[in-house]
C-alpha positions as CSV (number, residue, x, y, z in Angstrom):
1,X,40.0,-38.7,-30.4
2,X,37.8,-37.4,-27.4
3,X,37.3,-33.7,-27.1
4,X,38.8,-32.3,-23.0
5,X,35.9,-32.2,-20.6
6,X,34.3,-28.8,-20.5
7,X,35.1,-26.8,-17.6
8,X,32.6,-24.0,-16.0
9,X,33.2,-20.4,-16.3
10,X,34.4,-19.1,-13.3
11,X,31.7,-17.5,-10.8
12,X,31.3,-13.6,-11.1
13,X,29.5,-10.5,-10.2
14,X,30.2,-6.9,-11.6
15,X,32.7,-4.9,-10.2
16,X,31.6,-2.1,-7.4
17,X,32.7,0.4,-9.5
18,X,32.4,0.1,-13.4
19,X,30.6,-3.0,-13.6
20,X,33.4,-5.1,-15.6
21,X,33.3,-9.1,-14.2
22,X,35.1,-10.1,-11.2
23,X,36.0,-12.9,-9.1
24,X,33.0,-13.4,-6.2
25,X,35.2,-12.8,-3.3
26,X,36.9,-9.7,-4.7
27,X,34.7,-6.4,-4.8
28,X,36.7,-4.1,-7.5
29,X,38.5,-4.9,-10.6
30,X,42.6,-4.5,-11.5
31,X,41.7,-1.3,-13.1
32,X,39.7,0.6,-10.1
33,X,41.6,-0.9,-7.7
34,X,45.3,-1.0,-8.9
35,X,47.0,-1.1,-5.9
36,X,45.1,-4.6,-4.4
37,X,44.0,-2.6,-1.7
38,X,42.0,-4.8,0.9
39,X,38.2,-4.6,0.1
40,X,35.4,-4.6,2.1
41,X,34.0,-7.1,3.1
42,X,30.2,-8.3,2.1
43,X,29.2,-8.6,6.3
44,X,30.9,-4.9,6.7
45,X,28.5,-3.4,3.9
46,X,25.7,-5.4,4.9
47,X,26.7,-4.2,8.6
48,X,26.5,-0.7,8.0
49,X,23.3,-0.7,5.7
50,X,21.4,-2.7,8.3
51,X,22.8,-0.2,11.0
52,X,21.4,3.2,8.8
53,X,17.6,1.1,8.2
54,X,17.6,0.6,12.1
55,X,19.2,4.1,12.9
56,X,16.3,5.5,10.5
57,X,13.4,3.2,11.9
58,X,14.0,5.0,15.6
59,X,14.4,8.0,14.3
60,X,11.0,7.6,12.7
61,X,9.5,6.0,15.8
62,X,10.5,9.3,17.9
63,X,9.8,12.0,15.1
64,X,6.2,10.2,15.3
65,X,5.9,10.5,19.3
66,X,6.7,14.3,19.0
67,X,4.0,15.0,16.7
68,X,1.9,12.8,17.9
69,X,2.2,13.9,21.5
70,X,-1.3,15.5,23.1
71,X,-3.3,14.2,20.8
72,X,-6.4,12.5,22.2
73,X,-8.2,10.7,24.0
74,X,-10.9,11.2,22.6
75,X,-14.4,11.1,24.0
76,X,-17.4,10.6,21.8
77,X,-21.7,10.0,21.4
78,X,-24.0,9.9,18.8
79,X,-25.9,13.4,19.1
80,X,-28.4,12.1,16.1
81,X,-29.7,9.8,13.4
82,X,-32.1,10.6,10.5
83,X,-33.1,8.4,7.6
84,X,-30.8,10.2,4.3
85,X,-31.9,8.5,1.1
86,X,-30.3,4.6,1.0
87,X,-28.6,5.7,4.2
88,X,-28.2,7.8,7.6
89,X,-27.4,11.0,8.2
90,X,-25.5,10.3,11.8
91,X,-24.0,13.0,13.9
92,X,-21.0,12.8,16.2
93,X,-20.1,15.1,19.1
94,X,-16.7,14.5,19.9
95,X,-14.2,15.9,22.3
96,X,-10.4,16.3,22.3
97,X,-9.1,15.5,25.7
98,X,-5.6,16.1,24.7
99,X,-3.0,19.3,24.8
100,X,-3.0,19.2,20.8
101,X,-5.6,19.5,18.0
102,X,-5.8,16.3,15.8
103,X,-8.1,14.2,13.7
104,X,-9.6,10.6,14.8
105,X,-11.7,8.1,12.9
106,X,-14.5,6.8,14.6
107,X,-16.7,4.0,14.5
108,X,-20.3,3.9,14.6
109,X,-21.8,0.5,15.4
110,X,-25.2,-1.0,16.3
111,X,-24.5,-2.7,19.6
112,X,-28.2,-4.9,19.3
113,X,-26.5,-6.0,15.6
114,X,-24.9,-9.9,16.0
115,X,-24.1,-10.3,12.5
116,X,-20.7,-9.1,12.7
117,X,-21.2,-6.6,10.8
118,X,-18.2,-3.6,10.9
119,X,-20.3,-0.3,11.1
120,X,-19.7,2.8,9.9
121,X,-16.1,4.5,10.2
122,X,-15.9,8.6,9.9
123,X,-13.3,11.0,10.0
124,X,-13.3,13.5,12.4
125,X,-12.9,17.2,11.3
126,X,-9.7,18.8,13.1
127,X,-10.5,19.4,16.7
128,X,-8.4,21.0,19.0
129,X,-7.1,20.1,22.4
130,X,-10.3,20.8,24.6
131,X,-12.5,21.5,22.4
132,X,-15.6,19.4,21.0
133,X,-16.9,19.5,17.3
134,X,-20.1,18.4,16.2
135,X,-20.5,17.2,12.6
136,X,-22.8,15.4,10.5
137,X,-22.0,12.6,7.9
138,X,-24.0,10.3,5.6
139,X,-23.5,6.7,5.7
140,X,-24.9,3.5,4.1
141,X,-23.1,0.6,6.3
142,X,-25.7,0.4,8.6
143,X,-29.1,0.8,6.4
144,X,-31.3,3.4,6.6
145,X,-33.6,2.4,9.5
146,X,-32.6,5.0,13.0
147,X,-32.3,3.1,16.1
148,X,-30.3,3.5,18.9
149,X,-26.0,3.2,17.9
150,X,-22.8,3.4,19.6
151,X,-19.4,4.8,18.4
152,X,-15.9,4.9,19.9
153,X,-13.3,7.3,18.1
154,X,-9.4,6.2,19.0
155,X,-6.7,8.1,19.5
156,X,-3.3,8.0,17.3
């Protein structure tokens, strides 16, 4: 006598609710939903949480425009260079241009340098719209030997 072919288990997922096995195209179980109200279905949910990431991705786009608004350009030059240990000690003056005080990073780089190499990147001390700030940092990216470098500080 031959044993009946085994049959597979039917496909499920937890239900929305408490979790207990249901069919794949239903969403809730007989006991949270007694009635056999009409569920959702998987497009509408996926619908609506694509809809809130989007909604939230422009909100986040303009709440970053506001406060970013009047902030730069910014104009920079290399006021100074002096051998610092294994390093430089470099110092930026750099002018806001903008309506609002921000921060910028800038780069200092040697423009006789072919190597590739990246230079040095500093951050800026607060500087207010119109106004220019000096300030000195130390650096190692670019040896400790002064000769003449270039730097260009972006805006947000």
């Amino acid at each position: 006598m031959t044993s009946p072919p085994a049959t597979k288990p039917a496909l499920t997922h937890p239900c929305a609710r408490c979790g207990a096995p249901v069919a794949l195209d239903v969403g809730l179980c007989e006991r949270c939903n007694p009635l056999g109200l009409r569920d959702s279905s998987s497009s509408q949910v996926h619908g609506i949480a694509i809809a809130g990431v989007i909604a939230f991705v422009i909100f986040l786009a303009i709440v970053g425009r506001v406060v970013l608004a009047g902030i730069g350009p910014f104009d920079s030059s290399v006021s100074g260079a002096v051998p610092d240990g294994n390093g430089l000690a470099i110092t930026l003056s750099v002018t806001n241009r903008g309506s609002n005080g921000g921060r910028t990073t800038c780069r200092v780089t040697d423009p006789a340098d072919r190597t590739g190499n990246t230079g040095a990147f500093l951050l800026s001390p607060s500087i207010d719209g119109g106004q220019t700030v000096t300030f000195t940092e130390r650096v190692t990216e670019l040896g400790a030997t002064v000769r003449p470098f270039t730097v260009e500080c972006s805006a947000p």
